[in-house]
C-alpha positions in Angstrom: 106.9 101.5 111.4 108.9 104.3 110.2 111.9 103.1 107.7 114.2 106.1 109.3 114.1 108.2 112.2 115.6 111.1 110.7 113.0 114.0 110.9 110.2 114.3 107.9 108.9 117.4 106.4 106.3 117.3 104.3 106.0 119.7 101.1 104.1 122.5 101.0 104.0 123.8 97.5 101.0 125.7 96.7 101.7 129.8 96.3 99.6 132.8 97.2 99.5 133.8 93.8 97.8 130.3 92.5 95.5 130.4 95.5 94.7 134.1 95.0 93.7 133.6 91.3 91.4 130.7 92.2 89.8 132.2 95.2 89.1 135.4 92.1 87.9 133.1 89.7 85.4 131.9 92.0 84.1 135.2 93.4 83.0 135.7 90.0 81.1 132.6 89.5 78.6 132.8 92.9 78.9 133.9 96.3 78.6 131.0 99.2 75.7 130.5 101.0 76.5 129.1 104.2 73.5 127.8 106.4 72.9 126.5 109.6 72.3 122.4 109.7 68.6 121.6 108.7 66.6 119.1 106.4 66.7 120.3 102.4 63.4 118.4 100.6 63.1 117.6 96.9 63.7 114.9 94.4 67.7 114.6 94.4 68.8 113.6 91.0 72.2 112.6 91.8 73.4 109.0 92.8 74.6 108.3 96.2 74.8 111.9 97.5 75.1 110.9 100.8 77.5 107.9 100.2 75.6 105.4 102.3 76.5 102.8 99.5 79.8 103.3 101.6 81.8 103.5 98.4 82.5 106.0 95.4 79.3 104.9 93.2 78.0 107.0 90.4 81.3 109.3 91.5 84.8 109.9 89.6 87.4 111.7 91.6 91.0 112.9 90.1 94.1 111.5 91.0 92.1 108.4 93.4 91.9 111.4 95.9 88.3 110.6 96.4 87.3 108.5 99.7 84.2 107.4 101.5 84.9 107.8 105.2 82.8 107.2 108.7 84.1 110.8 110.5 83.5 113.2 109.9 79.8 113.0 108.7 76.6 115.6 108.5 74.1 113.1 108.2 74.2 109.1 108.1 77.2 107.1 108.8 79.2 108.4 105.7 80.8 111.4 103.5 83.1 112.1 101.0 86.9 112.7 101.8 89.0 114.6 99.2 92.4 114.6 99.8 93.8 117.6 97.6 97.3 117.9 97.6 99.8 120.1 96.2 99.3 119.2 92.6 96.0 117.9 92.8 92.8 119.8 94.0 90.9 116.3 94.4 87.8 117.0 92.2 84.7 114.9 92.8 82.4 114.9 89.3 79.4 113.1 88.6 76.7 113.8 85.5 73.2 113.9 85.0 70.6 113.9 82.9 68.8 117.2 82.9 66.2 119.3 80.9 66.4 122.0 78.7 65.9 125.8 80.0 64.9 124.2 83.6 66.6 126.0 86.9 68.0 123.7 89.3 69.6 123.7 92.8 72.7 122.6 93.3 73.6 122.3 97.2 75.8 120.2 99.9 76.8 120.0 103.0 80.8 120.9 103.2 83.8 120.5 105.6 87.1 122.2 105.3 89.5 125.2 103.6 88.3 126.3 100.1 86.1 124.0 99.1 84.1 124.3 96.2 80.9 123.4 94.5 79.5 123.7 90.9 77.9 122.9 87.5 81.3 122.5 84.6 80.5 125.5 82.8 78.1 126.9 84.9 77.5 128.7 88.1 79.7 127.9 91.3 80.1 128.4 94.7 82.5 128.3 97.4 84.1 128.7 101.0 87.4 129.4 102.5 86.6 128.0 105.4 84.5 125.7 107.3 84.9 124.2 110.6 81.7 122.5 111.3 79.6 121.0 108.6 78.0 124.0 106.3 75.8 124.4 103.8 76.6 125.5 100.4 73.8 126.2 97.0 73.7 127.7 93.5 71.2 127.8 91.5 71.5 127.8 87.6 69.3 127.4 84.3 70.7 125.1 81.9 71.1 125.9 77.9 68.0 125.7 75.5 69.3 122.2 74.3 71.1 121.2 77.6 70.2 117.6 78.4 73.0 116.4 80.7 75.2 118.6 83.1 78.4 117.5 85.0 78.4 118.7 89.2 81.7 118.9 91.0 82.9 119.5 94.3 86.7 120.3 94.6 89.2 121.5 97.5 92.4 123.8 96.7 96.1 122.7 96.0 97.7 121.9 99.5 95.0 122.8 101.3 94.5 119.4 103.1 91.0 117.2 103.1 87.9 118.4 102.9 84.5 116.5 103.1 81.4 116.8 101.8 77.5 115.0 102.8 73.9 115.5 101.8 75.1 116.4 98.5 71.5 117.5 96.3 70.1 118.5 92.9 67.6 119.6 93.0 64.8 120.0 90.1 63.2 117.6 87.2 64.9 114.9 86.0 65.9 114.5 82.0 62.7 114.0 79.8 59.5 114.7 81.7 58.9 111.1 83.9 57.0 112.1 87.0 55.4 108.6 87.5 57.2 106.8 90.6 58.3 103.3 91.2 56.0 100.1 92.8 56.4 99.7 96.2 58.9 96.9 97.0 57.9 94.1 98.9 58.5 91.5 100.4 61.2 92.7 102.4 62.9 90.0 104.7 66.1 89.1 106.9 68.6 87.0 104.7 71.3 86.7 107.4 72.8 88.6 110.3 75.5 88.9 113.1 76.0 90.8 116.3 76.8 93.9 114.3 75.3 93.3 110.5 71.7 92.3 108.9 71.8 91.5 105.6 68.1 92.0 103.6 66.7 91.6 100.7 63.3 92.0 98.9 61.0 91.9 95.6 62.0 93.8 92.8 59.7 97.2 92.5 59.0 97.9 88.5 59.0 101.7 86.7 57.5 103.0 83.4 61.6 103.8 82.4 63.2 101.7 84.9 64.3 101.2 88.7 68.0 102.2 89.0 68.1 101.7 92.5 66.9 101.2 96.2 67.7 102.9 99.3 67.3 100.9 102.5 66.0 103.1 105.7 66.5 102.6 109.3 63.6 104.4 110.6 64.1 108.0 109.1 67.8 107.2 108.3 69.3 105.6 105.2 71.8 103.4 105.9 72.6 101.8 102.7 71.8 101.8 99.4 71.6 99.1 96.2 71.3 98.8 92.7 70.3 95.1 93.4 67.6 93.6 95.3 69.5 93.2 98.5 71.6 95.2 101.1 73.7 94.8 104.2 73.7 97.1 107.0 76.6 97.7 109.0 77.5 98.8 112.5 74.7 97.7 114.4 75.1 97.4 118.0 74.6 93.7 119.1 71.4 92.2 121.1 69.2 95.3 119.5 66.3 95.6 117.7 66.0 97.4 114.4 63.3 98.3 111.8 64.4 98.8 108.6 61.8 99.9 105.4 63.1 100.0 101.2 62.3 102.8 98.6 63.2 101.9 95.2 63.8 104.8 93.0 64.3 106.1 88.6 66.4 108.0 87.0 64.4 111.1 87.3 64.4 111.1 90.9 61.3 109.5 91.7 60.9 107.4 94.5 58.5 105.0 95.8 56.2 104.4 98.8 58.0 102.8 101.6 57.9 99.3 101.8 56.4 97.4 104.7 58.7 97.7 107.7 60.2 94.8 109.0 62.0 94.3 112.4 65.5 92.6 113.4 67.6 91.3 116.3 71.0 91.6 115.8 73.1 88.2 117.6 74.4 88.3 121.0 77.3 86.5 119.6 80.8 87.9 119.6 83.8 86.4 117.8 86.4 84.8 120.1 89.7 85.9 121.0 92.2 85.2 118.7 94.5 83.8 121.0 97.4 85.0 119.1 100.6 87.0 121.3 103.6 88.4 120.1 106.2 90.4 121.3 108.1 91.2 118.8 110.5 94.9 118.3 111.9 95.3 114.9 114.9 94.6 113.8 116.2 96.3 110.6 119.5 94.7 108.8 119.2 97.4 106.3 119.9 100.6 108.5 121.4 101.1 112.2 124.5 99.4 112.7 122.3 96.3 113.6 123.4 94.0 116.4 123.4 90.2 116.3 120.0 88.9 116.7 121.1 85.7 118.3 123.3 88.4 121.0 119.9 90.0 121.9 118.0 87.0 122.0 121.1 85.4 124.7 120.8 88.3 126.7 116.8 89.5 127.1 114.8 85.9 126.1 113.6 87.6 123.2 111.8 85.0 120.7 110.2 86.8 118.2 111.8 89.9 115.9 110.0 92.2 113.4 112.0 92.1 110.0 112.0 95.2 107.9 111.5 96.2 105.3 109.6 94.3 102.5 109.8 96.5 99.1 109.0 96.3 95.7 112.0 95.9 93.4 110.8 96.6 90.6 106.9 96.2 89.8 105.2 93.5 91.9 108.1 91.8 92.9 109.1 91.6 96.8 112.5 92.2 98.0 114.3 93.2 101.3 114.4 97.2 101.1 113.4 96.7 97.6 117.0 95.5 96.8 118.5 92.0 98.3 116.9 89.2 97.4 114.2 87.1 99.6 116.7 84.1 99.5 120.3 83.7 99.5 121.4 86.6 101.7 121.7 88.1 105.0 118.3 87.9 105.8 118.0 84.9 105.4 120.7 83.5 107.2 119.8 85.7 110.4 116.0 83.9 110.0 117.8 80.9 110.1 119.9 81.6 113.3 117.0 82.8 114.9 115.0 79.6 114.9 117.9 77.9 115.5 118.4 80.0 118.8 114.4 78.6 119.6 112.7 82.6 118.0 110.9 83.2 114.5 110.1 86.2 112.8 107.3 88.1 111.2 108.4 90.0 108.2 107.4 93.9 107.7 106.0 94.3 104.4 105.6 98.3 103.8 106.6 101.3 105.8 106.8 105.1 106.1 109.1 105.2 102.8 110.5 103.5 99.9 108.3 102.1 96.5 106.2 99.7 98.0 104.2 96.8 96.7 100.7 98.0 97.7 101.0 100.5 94.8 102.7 98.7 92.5 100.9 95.6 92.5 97.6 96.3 90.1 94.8 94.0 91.9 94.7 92.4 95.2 95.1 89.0 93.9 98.8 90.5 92.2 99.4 91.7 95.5 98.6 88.6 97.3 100.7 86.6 94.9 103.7 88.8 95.8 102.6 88.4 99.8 102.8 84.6 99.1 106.3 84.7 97.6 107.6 86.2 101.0 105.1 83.2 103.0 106.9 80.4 101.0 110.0 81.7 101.2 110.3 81.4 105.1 107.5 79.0 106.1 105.7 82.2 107.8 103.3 81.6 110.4 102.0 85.3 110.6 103.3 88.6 108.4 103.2 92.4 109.1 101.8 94.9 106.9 103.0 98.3 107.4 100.9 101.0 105.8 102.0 104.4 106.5 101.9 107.4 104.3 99.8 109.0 101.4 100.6 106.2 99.2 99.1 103.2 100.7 97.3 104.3 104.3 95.8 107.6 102.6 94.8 105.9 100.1 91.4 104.5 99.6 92.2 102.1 96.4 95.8 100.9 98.0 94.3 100.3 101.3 91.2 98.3 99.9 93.7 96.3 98.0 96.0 95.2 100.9 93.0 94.1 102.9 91.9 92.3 99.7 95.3 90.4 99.3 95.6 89.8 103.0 92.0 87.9 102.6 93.4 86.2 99.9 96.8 84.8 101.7 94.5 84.2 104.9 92.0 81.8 102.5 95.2 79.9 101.1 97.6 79.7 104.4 95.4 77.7 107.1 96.8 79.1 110.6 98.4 81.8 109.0 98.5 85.2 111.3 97.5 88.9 109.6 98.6 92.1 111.5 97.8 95.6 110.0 100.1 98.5 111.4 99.4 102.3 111.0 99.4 105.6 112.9 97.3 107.2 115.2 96.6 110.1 117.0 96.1 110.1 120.8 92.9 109.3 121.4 92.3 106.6 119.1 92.4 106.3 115.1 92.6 108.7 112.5 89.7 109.1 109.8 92.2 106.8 107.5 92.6 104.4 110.1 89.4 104.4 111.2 88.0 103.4 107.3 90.9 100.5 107.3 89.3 98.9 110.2 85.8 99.6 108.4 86.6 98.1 105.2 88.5 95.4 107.1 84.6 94.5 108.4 83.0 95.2 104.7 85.4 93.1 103.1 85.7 90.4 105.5 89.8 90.4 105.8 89.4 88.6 108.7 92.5 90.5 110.0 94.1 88.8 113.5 95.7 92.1 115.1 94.8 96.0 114.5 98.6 97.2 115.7 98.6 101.2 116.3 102.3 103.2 116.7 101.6 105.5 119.4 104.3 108.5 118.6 105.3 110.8 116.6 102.5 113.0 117.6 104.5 116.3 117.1 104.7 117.2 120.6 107.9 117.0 122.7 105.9 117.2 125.9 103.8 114.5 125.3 103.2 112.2 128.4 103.6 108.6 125.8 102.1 106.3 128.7 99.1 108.0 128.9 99.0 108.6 125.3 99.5 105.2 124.2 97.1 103.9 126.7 94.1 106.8 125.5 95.1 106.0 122.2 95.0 102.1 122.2 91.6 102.7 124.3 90.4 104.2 121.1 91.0 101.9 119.1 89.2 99.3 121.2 86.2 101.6 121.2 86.6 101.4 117.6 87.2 97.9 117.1 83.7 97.2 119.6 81.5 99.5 116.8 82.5 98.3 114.1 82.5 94.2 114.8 80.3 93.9 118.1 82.9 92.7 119.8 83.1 93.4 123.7 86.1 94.8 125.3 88.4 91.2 126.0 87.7 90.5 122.0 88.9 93.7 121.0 91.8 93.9 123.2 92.7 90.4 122.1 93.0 91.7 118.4 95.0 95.1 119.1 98.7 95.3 119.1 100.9 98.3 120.3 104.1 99.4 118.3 106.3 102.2 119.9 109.5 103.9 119.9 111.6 103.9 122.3 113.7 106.7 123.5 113.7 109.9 121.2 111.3 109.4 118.9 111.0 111.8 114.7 109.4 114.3 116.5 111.4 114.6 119.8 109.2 112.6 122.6 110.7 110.6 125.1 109.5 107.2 126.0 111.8 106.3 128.9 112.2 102.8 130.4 109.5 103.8 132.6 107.2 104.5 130.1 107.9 101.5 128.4 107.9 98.9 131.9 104.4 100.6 132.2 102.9 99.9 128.9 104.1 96.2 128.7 102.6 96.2 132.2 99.5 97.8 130.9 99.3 95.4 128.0 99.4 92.6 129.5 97.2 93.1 132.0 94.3 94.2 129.1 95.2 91.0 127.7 96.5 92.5 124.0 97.6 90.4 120.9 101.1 91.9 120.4 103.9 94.4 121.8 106.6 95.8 119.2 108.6 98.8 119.0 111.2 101.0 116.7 113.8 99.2 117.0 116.3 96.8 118.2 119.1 98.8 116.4 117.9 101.5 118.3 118.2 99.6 121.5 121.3 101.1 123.2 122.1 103.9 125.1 123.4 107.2 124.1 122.1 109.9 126.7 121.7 113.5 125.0 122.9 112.1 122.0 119.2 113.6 120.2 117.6 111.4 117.8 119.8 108.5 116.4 119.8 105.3 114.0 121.9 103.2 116.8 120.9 104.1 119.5 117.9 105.7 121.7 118.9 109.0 122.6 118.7 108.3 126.2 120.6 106.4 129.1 119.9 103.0 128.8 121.5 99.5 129.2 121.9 97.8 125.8 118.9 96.0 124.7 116.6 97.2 127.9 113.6 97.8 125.7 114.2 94.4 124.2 114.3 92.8 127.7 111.0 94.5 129.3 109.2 93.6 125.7 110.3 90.1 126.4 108.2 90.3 129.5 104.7 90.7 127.5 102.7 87.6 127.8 99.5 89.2 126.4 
């Protein structure tokens, strides 16, 4: 949820002149070839070019700028993300070993504005813009003692994400091995769900050495190992697949495809979680905020979103990274609160301030600082509120959160996990759609996917039938990506608004509000929140406010309908 609701700007701080020079430097290197989509042939020397490994393997990506996300993709289920900024132009590298005075192809499949692809010291190749998937190639020869050459892809400072698939060199490998793996055998079903199979099979040998296998469903590769064993992901449950192996070397050699073997994913689904909670937030740092115990009296509110959880100072937790877990104000309004019947689940994150995600080094750091919080109150579920390019937008942060939440979840039987982030109308965002994916690959066993349905930067914006598209996105997400059906997914998604004027100037009126608690429980969702309590009063053409909604209102109205979700 957002820490304030004045409006944000973000900066834009690349010039003309820097683009100019780079967009010059780069006409002088090669011009882009841009294709239509086909199938490119040839032993690829690079490792995980397609990123069906589903992480960053054999890569190294400046600034951790570098993701593997499901949309969008040119081929498979995967493709690289590079988030260039304004200082950084998110450069992608990986080397190989090469031969001397040998011409190779360098090509990939590219998404986005200037994006850029080339040998470090060599030839390169580029586009300003691409809206679809296109191709780019260079060729180049390397030097007459050249055994190892470093290829990069790179966007340009400011100019948003770009994404790249199918990436391919082409040409001989380093030294002159042209003798291909064994066949692998042996290939068999380890384990599976409604939406996974796990495999694995007999080790293939190699006159150098096997460096990897790449597992196939029909003519698709849908994951990839430097072990003897893989799991596929986001199967469709009750369906048959056939999945074949190719172990390959170092020079790009691959071997015959093993025998094919055939598997049923379960039928299975994981049950609801049985989990409800409404719960608006209710800020003490920020707002003029009103007496929790006063809104409880007069809506039947039980349950309150507490914000913020901070870092103050390294991996150390704190109320808005300053006042102290115990001791203080926030704890003595948790204490009237269960004493008035309610509890609370704390809000660990947010759009702004220096968070713990970042700051904590591993997820086990992280989950010890998630644990201080837990002890502290006696929690039965807590909040995690990533937002922004410092923990959602970021591939590293966002695998460490849903590490740490595993971790706190393993120690705290009973203990309830809730992951909150943006969206856009119709359902996740490429970010939030690889949070729910990892989620799955890491097995976070996360209770409630909670989506804040604003701030889409249109004042017109009908927000009942954008929440509702939205939230109807994220089951259709939440049903690929676990096999669950449509009561199981609604049971793990939660819906976070704002009520009144919202940072970009919507309006979600009572109305709209009466109609998605109505909506929600009658889908049968895990929780109801919104932004916030302090906001909760009525101040009509009064704009966008910290104390109020911006619109005519009773005090504490959105509390009161919120206190009708029953889930």
């Amino acid at each position: 949820m957002r820490t304030r609701t004045h409006t944000r700007t973000r900066s834009r701080t690349h010039t003309r002149t820097r683009l100019a020079c780079g967009l010059g430097a780069a006409v002088l290197g090669a011009a882009a070839v841009l294709t239509a989509p086909g199938a490119a042939f040839g032993a690829n020397l690079l490792t995980n070019g397609d990123f069906e490994a589903g992480t960053l393997s054999g890569w190294s990506c400046t600034g951790g700028l570098g993701s593997v996300v499901s949309s969008p993709v040119h081929g498979g289920g995967k493709a690289l993300a590079g988030a260039a900024s304004s200082s950084d132009n998110a450069k992608c590298t990986q080397t190989v070993s090469v031969q001397p005075n040998t011409t190779y192809t360098l090509s990939s499949w590219v998404r986005g504005n200037y994006v850029y692809l080339g040998v470090t010291g060599g030839a390169s190749t580029w586009t300003p813009a691409a809206a679809g998937y296109s191709k780019l190639s260079v060729s180049f020869t390397t030097g007459a003692s050249q055994t190892s050459a470093e290829i990069y892809l790179n966007g340009w400072y400011g100019q948003g994400t770009y994404y790249a698939d199918d990436i391919s060199l082409d040409g001989p490998g380093g030294g002159t091995d042209t003798t291909a793996p064994t066949t692998p055998g042996g290939l068999t079903s380890t384990g599976k769900t409604s939406s996974t199979v796990s495999l694995s099979w007999a080790a293939s040998t190699d006159n150098v050495g096997v460096t990897g296998y790449d597992v196939y469903q029909g003519g698709t590769k849908v994951a990839t190992s430097t072990t003897t064993s893989a799991t596929v992901t986001g199967l469709a449950a009750n369906t048959s697949y056939a999945f074949t192996v190719r172990a390959r070397d170092l020079a790009g050699n691959t071997s015959a495809a093993s025998g094919s073997l055939t598997v049923t994913t379960d039928t299975t689904t994981a049950p609801p979680t049985g989990f409800k909670q409404a719960a608006p937030y209710l800020y003490l740092g920020w707002g003029n905020p009103p007496s929790a115990t006063t809104v409880m009296n007069a809506t039947g509110a039980k349950w309150f979103t507490m914000a913020f959880i901070l870092s103050s100072g390294g991996c150390n937790p704190a109320w808005d990274g300053q006042r102290a877990l115990t001791g203080g104000i926030d704890q003595s309004t948790i204490n009237s609160i269960r004493a008035a019947g309610g509890d609370i689940v704390p809000s660990i994150g947010g759009w702004q301030g220096n968070k713990l995600g970042p700051n904590c080094a591993t997820p086990e750091a992280l989950a010890g600082a998630y644990q201080k919080v837990i002890d502290a109150y006696g929690l039965k579920a807590i909040d995690v509120d990533i937002e922004n390019t410092d923990e959602f937008e970021n591939a590293v942060v966002q695998d460490r959160i849903l590490g740490a939440l595993k971790i706190v979840k393993q120690n705290n039987p009973g203990l309830r996990t809730i992951l909150t982030f943006g969206t856009s109308t119709t359902g996740p965002t490429s970010w939030g759609n690889r949070l729910i994916e990892q989620a799955k690959a890491l097995n976070a066993d996360i209770d409630v996917f909670t989506i804040m349905p604003f701030d889409f930067g249109n004042a017109s914006t009908d927000m009942y039938a954008s929440t509702v598209s939205a939230t109807e996105g994220l089951k259709t997400k939440l049903k690929s990506t676990f096999g669950w059906d449509d009561a199981t997914a609604y049971a793990h998604i939660g819906i976070s608004g704002m009520n009144g004027i919202s940072d970009t100037q919507e309006t979600t009126t009572i109305q709209n509000w009466t109609d998605i608690r109505n909506w929600a429980n009658s889908h049968h969702i895990a929780r109801l929140a919104f932004w916030s309590v302090n906001r909760d009063r009525g101040c009509p053409g009064g704009g966008l406010q910290e104390s109020c909604s911006g619109i005519a209102q009773s005090d504490w109205q959105f509390s009161s309908i919120t206190a009708g979700f029953t889930g």
